[in-house]
C-alpha positions as CSV (number, residue, x, y, z in Angstrom):
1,X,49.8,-42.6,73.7
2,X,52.4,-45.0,75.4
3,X,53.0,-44.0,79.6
4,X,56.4,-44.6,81.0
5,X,57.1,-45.8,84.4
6,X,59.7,-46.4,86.1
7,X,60.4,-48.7,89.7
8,X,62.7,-48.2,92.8
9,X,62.8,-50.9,95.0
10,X,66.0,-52.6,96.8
11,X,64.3,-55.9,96.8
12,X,65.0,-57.9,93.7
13,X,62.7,-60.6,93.1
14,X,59.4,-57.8,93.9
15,X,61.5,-55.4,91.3
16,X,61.8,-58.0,88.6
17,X,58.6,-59.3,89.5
18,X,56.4,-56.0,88.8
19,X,58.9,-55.5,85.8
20,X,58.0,-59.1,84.8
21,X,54.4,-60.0,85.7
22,X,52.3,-56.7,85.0
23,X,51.1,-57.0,81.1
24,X,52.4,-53.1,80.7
25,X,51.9,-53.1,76.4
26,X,48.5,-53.8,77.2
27,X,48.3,-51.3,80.2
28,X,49.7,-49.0,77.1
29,X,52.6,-48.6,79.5
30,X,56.5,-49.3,79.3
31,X,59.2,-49.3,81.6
32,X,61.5,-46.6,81.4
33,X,64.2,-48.1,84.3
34,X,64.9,-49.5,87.2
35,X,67.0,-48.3,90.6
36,X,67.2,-50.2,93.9
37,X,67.6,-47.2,96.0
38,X,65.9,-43.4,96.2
39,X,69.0,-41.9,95.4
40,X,70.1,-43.7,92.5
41,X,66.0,-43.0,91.4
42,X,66.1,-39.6,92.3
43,X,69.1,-39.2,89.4
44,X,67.5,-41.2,86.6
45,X,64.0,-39.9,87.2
46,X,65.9,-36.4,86.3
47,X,67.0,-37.3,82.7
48,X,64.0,-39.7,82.0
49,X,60.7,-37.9,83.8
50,X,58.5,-41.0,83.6
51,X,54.8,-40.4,83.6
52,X,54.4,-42.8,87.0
53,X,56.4,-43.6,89.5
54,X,56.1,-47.4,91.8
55,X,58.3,-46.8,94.5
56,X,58.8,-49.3,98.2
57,X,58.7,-47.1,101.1
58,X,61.7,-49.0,103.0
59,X,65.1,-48.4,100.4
60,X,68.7,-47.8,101.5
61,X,70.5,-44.1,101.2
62,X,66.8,-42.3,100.4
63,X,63.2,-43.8,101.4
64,X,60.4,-43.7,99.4
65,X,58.6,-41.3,101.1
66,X,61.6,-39.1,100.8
67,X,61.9,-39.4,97.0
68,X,58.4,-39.1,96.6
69,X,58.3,-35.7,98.5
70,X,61.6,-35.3,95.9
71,X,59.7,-35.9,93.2
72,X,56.4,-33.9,93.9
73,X,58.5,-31.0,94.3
74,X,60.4,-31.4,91.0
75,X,58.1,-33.4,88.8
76,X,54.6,-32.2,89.8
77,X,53.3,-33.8,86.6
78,X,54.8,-37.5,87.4
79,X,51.9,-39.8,89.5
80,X,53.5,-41.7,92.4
81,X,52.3,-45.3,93.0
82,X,54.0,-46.2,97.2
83,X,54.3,-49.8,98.3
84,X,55.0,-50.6,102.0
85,X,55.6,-53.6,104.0
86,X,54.1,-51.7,106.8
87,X,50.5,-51.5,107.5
88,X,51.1,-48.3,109.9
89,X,49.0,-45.2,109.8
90,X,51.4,-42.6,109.9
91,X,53.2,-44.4,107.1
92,X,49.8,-44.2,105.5
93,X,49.5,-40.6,106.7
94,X,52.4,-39.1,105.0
95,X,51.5,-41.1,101.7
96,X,48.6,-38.9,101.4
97,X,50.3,-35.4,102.7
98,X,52.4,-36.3,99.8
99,X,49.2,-36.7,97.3
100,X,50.6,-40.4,96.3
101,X,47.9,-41.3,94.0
102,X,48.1,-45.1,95.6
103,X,49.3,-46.8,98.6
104,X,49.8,-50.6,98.6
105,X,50.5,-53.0,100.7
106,X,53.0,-55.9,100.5
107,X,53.0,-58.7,99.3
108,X,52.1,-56.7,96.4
109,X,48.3,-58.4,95.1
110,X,48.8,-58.1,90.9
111,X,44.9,-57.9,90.5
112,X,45.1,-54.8,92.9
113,X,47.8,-53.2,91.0
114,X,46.6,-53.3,87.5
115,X,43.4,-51.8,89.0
116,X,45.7,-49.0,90.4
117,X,48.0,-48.4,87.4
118,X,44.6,-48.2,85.1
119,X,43.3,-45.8,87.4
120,X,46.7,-43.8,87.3
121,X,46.7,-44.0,83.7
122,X,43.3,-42.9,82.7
123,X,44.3,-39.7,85.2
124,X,47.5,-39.6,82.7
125,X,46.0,-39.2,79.6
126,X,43.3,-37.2,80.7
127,X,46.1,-34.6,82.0
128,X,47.8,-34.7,78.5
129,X,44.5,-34.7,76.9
130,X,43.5,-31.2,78.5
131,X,47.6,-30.2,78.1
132,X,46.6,-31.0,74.3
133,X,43.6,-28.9,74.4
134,X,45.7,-26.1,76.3
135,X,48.1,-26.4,73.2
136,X,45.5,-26.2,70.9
137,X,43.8,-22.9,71.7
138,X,46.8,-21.5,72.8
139,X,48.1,-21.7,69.0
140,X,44.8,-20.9,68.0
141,X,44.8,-17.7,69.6
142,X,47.9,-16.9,68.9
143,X,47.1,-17.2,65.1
144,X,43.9,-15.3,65.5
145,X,46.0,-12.5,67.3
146,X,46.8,-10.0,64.6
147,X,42.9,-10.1,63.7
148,X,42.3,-9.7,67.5
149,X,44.4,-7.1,67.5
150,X,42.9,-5.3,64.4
151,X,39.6,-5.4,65.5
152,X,40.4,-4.2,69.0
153,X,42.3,-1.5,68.0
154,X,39.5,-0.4,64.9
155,X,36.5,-0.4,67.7
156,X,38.7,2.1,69.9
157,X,39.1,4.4,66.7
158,X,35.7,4.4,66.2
159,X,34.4,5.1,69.6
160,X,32.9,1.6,69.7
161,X,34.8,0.6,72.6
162,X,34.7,3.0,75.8
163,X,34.7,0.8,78.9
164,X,38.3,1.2,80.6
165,X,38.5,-2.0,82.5
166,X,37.7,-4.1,79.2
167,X,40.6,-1.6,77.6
168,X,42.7,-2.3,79.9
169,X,42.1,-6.6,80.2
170,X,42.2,-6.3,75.8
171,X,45.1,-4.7,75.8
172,X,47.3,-6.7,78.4
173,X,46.3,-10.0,76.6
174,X,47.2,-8.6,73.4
175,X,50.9,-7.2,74.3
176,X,49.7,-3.7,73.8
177,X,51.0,-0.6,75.9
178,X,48.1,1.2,77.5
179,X,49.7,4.5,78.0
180,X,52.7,5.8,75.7
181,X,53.5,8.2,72.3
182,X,50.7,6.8,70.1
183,X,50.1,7.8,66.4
184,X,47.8,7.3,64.0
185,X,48.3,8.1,60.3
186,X,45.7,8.1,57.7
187,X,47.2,7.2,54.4
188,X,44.9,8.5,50.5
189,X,47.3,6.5,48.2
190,X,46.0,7.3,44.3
191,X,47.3,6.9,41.1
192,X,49.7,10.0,40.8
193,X,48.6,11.0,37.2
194,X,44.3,10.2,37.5
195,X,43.9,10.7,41.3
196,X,41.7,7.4,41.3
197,X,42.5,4.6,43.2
198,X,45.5,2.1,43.1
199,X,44.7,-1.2,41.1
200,X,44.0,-4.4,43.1
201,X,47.6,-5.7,42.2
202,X,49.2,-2.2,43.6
203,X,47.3,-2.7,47.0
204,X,49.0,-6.1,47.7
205,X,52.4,-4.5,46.7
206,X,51.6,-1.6,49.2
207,X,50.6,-3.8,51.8
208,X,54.6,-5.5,51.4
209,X,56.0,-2.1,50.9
210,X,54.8,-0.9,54.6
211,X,54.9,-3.9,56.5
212,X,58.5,-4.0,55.0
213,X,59.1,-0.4,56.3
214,X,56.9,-1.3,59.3
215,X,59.0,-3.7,60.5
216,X,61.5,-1.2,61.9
217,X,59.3,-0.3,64.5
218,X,59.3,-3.5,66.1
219,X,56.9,-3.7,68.7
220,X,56.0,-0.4,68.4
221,X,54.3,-0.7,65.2
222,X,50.6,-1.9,66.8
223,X,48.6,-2.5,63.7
224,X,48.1,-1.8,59.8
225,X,44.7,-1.7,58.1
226,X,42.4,-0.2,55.6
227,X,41.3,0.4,51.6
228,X,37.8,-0.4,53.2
229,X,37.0,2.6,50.4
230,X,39.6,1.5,47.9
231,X,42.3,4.1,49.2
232,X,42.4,4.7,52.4
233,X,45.4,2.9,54.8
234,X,45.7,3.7,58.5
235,X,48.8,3.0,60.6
236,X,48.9,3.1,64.6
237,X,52.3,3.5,65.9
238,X,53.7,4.1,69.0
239,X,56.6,6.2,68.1
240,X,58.4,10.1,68.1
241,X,57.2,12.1,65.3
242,X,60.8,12.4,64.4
243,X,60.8,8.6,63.7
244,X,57.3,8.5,62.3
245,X,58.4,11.5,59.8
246,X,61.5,10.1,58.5
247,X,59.6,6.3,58.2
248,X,56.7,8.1,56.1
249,X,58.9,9.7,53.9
250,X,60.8,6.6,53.4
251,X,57.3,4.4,52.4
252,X,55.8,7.1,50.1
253,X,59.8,7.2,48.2
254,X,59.3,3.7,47.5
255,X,55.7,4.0,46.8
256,X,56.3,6.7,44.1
257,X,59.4,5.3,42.7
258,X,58.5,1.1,42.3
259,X,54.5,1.7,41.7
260,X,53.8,6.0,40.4
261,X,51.4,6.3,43.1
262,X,51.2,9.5,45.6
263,X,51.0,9.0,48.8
264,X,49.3,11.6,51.3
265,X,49.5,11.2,54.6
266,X,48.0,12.7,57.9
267,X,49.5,12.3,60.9
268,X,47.2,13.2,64.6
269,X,49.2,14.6,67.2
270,X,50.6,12.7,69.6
271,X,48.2,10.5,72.5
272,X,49.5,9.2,75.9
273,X,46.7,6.6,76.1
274,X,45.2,4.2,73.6
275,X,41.8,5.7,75.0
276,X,42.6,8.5,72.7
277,X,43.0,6.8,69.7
278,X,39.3,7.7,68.8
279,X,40.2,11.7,68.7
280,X,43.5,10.8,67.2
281,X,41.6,9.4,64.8
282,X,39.7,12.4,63.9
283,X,42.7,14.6,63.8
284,X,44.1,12.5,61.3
285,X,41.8,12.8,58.8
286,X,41.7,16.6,59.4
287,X,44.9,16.8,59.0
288,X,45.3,14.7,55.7
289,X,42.2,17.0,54.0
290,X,45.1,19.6,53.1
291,X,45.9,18.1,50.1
292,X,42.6,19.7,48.5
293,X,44.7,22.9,49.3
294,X,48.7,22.5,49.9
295,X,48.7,19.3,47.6
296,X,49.0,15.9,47.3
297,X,52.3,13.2,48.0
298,X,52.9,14.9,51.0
299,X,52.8,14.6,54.9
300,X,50.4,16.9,57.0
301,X,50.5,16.8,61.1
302,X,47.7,18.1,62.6
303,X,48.1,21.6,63.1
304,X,50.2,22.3,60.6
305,X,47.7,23.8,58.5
306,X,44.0,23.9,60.5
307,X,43.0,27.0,59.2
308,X,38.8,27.2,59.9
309,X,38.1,28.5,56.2
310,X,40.2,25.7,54.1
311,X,38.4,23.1,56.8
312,X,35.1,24.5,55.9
313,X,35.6,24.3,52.4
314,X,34.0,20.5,51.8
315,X,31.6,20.5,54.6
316,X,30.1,23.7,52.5
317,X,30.1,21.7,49.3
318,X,28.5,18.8,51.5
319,X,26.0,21.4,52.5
320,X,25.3,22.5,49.3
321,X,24.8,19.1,47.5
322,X,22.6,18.0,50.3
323,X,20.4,21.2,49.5
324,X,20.6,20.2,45.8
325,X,19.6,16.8,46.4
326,X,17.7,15.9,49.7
327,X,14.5,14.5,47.6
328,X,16.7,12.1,46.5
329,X,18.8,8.7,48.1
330,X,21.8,10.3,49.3
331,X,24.1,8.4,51.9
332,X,27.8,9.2,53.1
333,X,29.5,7.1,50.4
334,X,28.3,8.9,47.6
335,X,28.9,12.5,48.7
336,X,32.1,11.3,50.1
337,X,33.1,10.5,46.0
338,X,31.3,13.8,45.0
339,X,33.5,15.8,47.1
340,X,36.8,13.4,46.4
341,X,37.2,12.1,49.7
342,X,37.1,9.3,51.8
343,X,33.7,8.0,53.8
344,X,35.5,8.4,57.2
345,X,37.5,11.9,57.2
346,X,33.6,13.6,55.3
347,X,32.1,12.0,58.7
348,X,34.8,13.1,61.2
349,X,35.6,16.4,59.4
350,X,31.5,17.2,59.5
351,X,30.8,16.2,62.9
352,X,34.2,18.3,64.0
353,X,32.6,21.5,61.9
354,X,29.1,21.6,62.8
355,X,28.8,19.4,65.8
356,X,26.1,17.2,64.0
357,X,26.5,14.1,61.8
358,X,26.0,14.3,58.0
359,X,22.5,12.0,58.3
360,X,21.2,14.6,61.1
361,X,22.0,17.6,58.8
362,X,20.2,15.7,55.8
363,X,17.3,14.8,58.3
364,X,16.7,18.4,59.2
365,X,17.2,19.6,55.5
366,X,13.9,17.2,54.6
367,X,12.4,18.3,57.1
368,X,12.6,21.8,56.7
369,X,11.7,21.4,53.3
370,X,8.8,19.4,54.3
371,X,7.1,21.5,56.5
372,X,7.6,24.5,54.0
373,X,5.4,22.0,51.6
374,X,2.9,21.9,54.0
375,X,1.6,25.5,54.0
376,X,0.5,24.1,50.7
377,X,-3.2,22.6,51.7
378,X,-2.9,21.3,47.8
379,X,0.1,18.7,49.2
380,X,-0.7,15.5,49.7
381,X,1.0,14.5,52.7
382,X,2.3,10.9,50.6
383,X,3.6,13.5,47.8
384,X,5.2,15.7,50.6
385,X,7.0,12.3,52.1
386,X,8.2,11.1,48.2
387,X,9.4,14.9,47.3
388,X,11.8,15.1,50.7
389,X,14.0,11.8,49.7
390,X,11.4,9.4,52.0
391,X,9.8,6.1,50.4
392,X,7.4,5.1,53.7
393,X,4.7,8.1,54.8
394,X,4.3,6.3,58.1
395,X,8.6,6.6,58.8
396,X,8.1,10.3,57.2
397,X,5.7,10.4,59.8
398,X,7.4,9.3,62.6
399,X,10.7,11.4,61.6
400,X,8.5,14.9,61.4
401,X,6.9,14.0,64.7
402,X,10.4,13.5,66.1
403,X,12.2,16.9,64.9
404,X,8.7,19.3,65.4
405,X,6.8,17.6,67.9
406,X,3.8,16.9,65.7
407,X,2.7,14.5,63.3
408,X,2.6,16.4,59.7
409,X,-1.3,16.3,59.6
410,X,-1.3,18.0,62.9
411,X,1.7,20.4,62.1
412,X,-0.7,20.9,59.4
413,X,-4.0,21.9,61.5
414,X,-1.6,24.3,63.7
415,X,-0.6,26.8,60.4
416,X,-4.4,26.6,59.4
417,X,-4.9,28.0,63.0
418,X,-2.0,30.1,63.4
419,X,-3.4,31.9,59.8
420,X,-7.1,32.5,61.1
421,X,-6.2,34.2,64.5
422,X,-3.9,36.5,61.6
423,X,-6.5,37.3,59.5
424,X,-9.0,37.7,62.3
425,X,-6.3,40.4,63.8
426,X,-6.0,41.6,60.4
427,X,-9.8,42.3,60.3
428,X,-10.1,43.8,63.3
């Protein structure tokens, strides 16, 4: 990396001289001009911005020290070499106030110099070097910002992220508005005819199809993700319902006309804070569960149709497959396809029914079960653990302990207790 310089000095033979006697392509330096007064400096230093400046204090029209106090001010980046025929202190003085990076003394000693202008120049590329680096991340970052973006904005949906002040820092470095009309719409795309899932070529044409749509919005479209479950695509927006409505209608037109898929959508209502995303979140996927009763292809805002019964409906079924089939490995995923819906709404959509998460409910249905099996004295309290879904006793155990308060050999003890003092009072 070649450094310019450039030299303003009204004396000739030490101009030429410094132009002529320093080895500059071996300094990894060239000269970028000349000017024999600080005026005439002053207005090619504009239009070239050398990296360092060599400049005699005494010069007709403007002084050195005057077009170095110029050219800090303008050209904070440019490094300022001062030569003076003066040995004074004051001229000294102001040199430094100035931050010259050197102050020599005439006549000008070459060997002192070349030590200066290597000094100057390591302090150069070091400067670019970290400007480089700057550069570097910068770009990086800005790359890495829709990612950034996505993953801030999917921790805030799912509650992961509560801390206001680290909100508030994420979202000012990311552009995003921390109070305004935000939406979030969950998306079940399916094939229109099956109801199963869109093909892996149908997803990438989706993906084009709403960023396409998406695109309207501007800056107020904040993010685009999903099919973590094969059909599921959520939208944040920070738009009117009116525009969010008409856009919607618009995507699922294109959707059903280019690849025969339905689109269902449900829309949360509207949040003034991206705090909120997490509950807009959940009304969402309320809201979108009406097509298991209105029907699917079409748009559902929460509230439109809440009614408690319809809601219920699937958490019921959830109940009753659980009942079926505690003894067994059940997990979210599998009851979310037995009901024909997605992971995310079965979990939201419980929770907002009964107040408890789907693995809680399942915990408490084993464990029901299991202490019913251990009136029976012929249990074996392995057998017990294997018939309510568990493959460890010693977790069993420690699960039993945690929802009665007793381990299941002791919960055991307690009935055997509880049915002497009843037949003794029986007797009596």
């Amino acid at each position: 990396m070649t450094l310019s310089v450039f030299i303003a000095d009204d004396e000739r033979i030490q101009r030429e001289g410094i132009v002529k006697h320093v080895p500059w392509q071996q300094l990894g330096m060239t000269i970028a001009g000349t000017a024999e007064d600080g005026e005439e400096a002053l207005q090619k230093i504009g239009s070239l911005q050398p990296d360092i400046l060599i400049t005699d204090i005494k010069m007709p029209n403007m002084n050195g020290l005057e077009l170095a106090a110029s050219i800090r001010q303008r050209y904070p980046r440019t490094r300022v070499i001062i030569i003076s025929g003066y040995n004074e202190f004051e001229y000294a003085r102001t040199a430094i106030e100035l931050s010259a990076n050197a102050y020599l003394l005439k006549p000008v000693n070459f060997d002192e110099l070349l030590e200066v202008l290597r000094s100057v120049a390591a302090a150069c590329l070091d400067e670019q070097r970290n400007d480089s680096d700057r550069q570097n991340l910068s770009r990086m970052l800005e790359d890495n910002k829709p990612a950034v973006t996505g993953q801030f904005l999917r921790d805030l949906l799912y509650g992961q992220l509560i801390d206001p002040h680290t909100i508030a820092d994420k979202a000012q470095y990311l552009g995003i508005p921390e109070v305004g009309d935000f939406l979030l719409i969950t998306m079940i795309i399916e094939e229109a005819s099956t109801g199963s899932r869109p093909l892996d070529r149908n997803k990438r044409q989706i993906y084009q199809t709403a960023q396409m749509k998406l695109k309207d919005f501007g800056k107020r479209f904040l993010w685009m993700g999903g099919f973590a479950d094969e059909q599921e695509l959520l939208w944040v927006v920070c738009a009117s319902e009116t525009e969010t409505r008409e856009m919607l209608d618009d995507f699922r037109r294109d959707v059903n006309e280019t690849l025969h898929l339905s689109v269902t959508a449900g829309v949360s209502r509207v949040k003034s804070a991206l705090t909120e995303l997490s509950d807009a979140h959940r009304e969402a996927a309320i809201a979108v569960s009406q097509r298991f009763h209105v029907g699917k292809n079409l748009t559902f805002y929460n509230g439109d149709a809440t009614n408690g019964r319809k809601n219920a409906e699937p958490v019921n079924r959830i109940k009753e497959i659980i009942e079926e089939q505690y003894a067994g490995s059940i997990t979210v995923d599998e009851l979310a396809k037995l009901v024909f819906l997605t992971p995310n709404y079965i979990s939201n959509l419980f929770k907002e029914q009964t107040g408890e998460t789907i693995i809680d409910y399942l915990t408490k249905t084993r464990m029901r079960h299991a202490a019913k099996l251990l009136e029976d004295p012929s249990c074996k309290i392995y057998e017990i653990a294997e018939r309510t879904g568990f493959n460890s006793t010693s977790y069993f155990s420690v699960v039993f302990k945690n929802i009665y308060g007793q381990s299941p050999k002791e919960y055991r003890e307690s009935l055997k207790g509880w049915r002497c003092g009843n037949e003794e009072a029986e007797n009596s």
